[in-house]
Legacy VTK file of the C-alpha trace (Angstrom):
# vtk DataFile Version 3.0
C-alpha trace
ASCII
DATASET POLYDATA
POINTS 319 float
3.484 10.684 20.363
3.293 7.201 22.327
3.024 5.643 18.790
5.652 7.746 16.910
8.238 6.812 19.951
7.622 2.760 19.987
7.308 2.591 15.975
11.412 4.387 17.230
12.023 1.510 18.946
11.409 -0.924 16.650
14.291 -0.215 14.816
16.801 0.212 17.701
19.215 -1.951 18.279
19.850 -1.304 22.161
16.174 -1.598 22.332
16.316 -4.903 21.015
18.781 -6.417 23.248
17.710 -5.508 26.021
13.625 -6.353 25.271
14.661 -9.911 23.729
16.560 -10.699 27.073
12.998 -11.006 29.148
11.309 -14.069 29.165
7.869 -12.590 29.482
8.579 -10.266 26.557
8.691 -13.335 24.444
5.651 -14.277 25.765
3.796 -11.484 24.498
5.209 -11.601 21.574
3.982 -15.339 21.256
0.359 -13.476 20.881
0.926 -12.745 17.635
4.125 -14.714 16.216
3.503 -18.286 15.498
6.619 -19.126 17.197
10.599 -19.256 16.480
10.989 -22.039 13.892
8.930 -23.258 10.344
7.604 -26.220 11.990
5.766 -23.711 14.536
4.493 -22.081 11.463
3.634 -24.737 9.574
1.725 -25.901 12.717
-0.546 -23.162 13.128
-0.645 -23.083 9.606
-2.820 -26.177 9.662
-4.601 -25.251 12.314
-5.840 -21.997 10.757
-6.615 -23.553 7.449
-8.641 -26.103 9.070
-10.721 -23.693 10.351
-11.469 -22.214 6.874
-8.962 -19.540 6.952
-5.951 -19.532 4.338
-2.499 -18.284 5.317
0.712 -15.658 4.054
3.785 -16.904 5.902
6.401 -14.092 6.994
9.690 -15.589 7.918
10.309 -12.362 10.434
13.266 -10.303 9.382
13.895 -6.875 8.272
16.961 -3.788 7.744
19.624 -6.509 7.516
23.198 -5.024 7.902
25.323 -7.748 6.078
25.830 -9.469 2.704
26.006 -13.048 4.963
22.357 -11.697 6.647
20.758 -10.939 3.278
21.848 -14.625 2.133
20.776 -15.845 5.164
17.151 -14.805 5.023
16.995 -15.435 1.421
17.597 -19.075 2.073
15.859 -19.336 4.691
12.410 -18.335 2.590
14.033 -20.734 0.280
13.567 -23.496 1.976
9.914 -22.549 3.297
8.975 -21.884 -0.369
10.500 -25.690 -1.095
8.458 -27.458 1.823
5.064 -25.535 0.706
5.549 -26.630 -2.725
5.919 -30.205 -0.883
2.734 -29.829 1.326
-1.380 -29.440 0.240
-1.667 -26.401 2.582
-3.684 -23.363 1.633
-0.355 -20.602 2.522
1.167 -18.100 0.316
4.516 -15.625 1.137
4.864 -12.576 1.844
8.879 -11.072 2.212
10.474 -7.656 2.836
12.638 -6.502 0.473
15.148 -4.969 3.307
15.417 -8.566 4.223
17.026 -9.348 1.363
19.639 -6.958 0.948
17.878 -3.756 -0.366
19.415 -1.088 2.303
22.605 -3.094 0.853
21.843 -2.378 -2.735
19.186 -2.435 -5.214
21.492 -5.277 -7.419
21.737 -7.687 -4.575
18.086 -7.271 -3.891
17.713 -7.973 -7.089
19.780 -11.116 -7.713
17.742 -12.652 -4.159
14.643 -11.334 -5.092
14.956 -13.401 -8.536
16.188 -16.829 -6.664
12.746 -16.259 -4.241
10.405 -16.316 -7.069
12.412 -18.414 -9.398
12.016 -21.065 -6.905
8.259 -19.588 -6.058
7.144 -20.550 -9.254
8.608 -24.653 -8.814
6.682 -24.510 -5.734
3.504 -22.821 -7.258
3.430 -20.818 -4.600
2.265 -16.198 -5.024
4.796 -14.060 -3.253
3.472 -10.544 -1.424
6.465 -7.934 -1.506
5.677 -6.403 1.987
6.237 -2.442 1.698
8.007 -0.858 4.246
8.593 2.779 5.319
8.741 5.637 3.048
12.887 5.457 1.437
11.677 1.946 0.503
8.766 2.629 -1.872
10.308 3.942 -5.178
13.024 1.076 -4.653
10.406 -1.768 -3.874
7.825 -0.752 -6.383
11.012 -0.499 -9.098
12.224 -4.195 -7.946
8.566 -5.197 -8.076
7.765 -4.049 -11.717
11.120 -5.360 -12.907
10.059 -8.737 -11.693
6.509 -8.546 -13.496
8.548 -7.839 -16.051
10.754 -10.605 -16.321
7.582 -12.997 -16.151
6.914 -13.328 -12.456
2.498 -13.465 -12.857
2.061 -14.548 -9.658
3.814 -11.719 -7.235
1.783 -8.899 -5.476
2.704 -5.869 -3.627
1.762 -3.670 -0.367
-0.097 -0.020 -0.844
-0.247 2.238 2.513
-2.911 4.385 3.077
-1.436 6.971 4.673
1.089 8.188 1.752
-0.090 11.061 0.194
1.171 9.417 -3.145
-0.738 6.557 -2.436
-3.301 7.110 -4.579
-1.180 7.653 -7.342
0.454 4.391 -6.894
-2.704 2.733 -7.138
-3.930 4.033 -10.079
-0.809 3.103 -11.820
-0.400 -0.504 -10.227
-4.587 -1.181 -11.433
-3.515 -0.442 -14.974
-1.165 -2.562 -14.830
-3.201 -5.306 -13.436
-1.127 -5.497 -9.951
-2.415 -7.853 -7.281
-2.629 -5.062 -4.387
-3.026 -5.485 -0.477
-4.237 -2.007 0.873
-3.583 -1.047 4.299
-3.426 1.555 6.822
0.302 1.696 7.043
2.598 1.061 10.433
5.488 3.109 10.315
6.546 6.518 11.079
6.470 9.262 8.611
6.171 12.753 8.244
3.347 14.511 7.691
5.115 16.190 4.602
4.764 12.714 3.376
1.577 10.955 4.922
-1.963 12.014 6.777
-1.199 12.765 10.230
-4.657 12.292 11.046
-6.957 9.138 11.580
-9.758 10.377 9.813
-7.753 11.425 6.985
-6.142 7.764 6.884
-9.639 6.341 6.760
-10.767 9.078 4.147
-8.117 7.825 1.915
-8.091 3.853 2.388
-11.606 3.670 1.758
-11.145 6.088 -1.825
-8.388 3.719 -2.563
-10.850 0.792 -1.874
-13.073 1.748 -3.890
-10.460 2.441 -6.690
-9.786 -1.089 -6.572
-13.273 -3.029 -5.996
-14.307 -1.181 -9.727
-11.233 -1.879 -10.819
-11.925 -5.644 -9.795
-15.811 -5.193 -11.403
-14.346 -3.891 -15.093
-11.695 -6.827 -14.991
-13.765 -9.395 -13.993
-10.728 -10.761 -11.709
-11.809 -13.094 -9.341
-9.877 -15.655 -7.154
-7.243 -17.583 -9.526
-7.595 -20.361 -7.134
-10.095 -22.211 -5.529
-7.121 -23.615 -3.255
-6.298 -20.422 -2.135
-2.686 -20.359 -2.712
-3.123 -17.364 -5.164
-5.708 -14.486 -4.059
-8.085 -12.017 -5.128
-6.498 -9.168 -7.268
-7.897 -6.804 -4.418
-7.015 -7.965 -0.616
-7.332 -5.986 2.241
-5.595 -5.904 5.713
-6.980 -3.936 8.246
-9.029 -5.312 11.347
-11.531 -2.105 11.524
-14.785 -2.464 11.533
-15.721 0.625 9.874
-13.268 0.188 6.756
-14.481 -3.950 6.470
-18.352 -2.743 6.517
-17.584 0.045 4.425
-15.528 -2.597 1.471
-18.477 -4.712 1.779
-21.177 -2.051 1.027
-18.699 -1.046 -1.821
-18.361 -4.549 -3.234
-22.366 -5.259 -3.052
-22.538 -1.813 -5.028
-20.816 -2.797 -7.617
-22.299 -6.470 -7.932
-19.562 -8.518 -6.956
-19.407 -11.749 -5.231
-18.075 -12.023 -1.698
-14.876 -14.664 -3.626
-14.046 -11.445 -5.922
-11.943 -10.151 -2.873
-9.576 -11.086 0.060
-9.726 -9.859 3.609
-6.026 -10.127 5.563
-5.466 -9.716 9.072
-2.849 -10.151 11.416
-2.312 -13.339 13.377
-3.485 -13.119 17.158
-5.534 -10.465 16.362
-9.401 -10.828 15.945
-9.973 -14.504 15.734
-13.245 -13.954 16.093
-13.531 -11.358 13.174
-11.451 -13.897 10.986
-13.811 -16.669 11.409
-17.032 -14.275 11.168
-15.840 -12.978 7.493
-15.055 -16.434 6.267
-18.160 -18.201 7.444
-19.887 -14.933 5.131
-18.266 -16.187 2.078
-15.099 -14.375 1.742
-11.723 -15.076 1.799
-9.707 -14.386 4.817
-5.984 -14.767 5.197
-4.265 -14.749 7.844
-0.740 -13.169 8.325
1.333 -15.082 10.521
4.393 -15.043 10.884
7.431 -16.646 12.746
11.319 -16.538 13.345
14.006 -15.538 16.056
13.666 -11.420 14.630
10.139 -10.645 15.905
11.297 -7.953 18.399
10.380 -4.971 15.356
7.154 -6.806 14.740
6.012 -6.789 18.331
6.753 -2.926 18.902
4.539 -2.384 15.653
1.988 -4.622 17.344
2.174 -2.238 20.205
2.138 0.569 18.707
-0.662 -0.244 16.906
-3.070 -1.075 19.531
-3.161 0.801 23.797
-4.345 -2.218 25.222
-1.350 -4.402 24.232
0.887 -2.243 25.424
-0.502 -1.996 28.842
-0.398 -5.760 28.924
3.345 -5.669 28.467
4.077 -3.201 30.958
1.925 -5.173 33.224
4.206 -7.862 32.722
6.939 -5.871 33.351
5.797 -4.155 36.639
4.749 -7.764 37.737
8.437 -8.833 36.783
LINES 1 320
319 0 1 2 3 4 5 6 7 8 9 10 11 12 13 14 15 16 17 18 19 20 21 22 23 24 25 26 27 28 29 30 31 32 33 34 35 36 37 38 39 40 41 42 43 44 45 46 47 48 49 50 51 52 53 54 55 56 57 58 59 60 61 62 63 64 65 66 67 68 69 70 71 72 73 74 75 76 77 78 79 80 81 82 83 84 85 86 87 88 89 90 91 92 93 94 95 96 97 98 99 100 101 102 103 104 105 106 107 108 109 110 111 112 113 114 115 116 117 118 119 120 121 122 123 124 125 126 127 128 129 130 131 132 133 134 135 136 137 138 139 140 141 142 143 144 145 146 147 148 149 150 151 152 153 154 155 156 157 158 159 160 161 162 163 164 165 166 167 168 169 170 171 172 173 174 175 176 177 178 179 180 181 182 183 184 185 186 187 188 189 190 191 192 193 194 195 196 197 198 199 200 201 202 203 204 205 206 207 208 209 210 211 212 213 214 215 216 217 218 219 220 221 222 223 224 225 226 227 228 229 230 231 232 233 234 235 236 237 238 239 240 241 242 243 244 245 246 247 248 249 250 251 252 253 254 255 256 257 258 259 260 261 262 263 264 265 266 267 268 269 270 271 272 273 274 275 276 277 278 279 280 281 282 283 284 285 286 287 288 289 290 291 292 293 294 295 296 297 298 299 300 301 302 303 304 305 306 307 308 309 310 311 312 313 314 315 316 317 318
């Protein structure tokens, strides 16, 4: 219920101007966004690389309202796709389509989409189409093959566990030799559409894991490059325990090498974990993302987790 109502919030607007007014909110927020501008990103972006951890950049933004909003966002991952293609760091993007203009219409979309990885492939840089909540899908995964289509190798897409159809999805996308990032899923849907239940969640991501780890054995598709600007064919976010053991029983299974996959997790979250899985021999990227629109991302992040909620409202009862 708690979950259902913040995952609410995230997407209203009165909710937003009033949360974005505190100064502490921002603060919390700062947990797990790299900050407001690209230099922030590019910052921690070094930092984190250093380290031995490689990088997706998200320039925040999502469920934009305007033609002039779409452009906006589409030129602003413009210009981060033209200073990575300018800079030896190990970083890759990932956008939302509803950034772009898909609520707006699947042709504008379209046209923005093509300009992001027309200009991705100058920079040499692979481009993860985020998947959102459940109207999204048919449209993103449509936009997404189209692209493949048109030539655009190096451009991956989001599964979510919870979908009933999920398995379906990934079946298809494996034939078609997608590059897939597998995860839980963060929105709210209904359970005539997605596993109400935890345990049912897990059930399913793990199936789907293992879908893709023999998929990844029968291929032979490891990394593409040892730079890690393009990743594993299989990558997986999620920062649970259980599901991370459980892929790297799977992969051991099936022979393959620790390079043959890609574990992603979420910026501020599990440090520890990040560095722990890297120092083991596989890849690890780490999502981080920046921008002035990170109120939606921090209600997901709190409706994701207890504890960081009860930090905020801490902050708040303090304030």
């Amino acid at each position: 219920m708690l979950r259902a109502f913040l995952i609410s919030l995230s997407r209203a607007y009165w909710a937003q101007r009033l949360v974005t007014r505190w100064s502490f909110a921002w603060r919390m927020a700062s947990r797990f966004v790299s900050g407001e501008t690209l230099a922030d990103a590019l910052r921690v972006t070094g930092e984190l690389n250093a380290a031995g951890l490689n990088v997706t950049l998200d320039h925040l933004g999502e469920h934009t309202t305007t033609v002039a909003d779409a452009e906006r966002a589409t030129a602003a991952i413009l210009t981060l796709l033209d200073v990575l293609g300018s800079q030896s760091v190990r970083a890759n993007v990932s956008i939302k389509l509803t950034q772009i203009g898909l609520t707006l219409g699947e042709s504008l979309c379209a046209e923005n989409l093509e300009r992001i990885l027309q200009r991705a492939r100058l920079s040499r840089t692979f481009v993860r189409i985020d998947m959102e909540d459940s109207p999204c899908v048919d449209s993103t995964l449509h936009l997404y093959r189209r692209a493949r289509a048109a030539g655009f190798e190096h451009l991956g897409v989001v599964i979510q566990a919870y979908l009933y159809r999920a398995e379906a999805d990934v079946r298809a996308l494996l034939e078609e030799g997608a590059f897939i990032r597998l995860v839980k899923g963060a929105y709210r849907e209904p359970p005539a559409l997605a596993y109400p239940r935890k345990a049912d969640v897990n059930a399913n991501f793990d199936r789907l894991a293992c879908l893709m780890l023999e998929a990844t054995r029968e291929a032979g598709a490891l990394s593409l490059s040892p730079d890690g600007r393009i990743p594993p064919r299989a990558a997986f976010g999620t920062h649970d325990e259980s599901r991370l053991r459980f892929i790297c029983a799977c992969a051991r299974r099936l022979g393959l090498p620790p390079e043959a996959i890609e574990f992603q997790m979420l910026y501020g979250i599990r440090r520890d974990l990040q560095v722990q899985l890297a120092r083991q021999g596989y890849p690890l990227r780490v999502y981080v993302p920046y921008g002035t629109h990170w109120y939606p991302y921090l209600m997901r992040r709190l409706a994701e987790r207890p504890a960081n909620l009860w930090f905020f409202l801490s902050h708040f009862v303090r304030r």
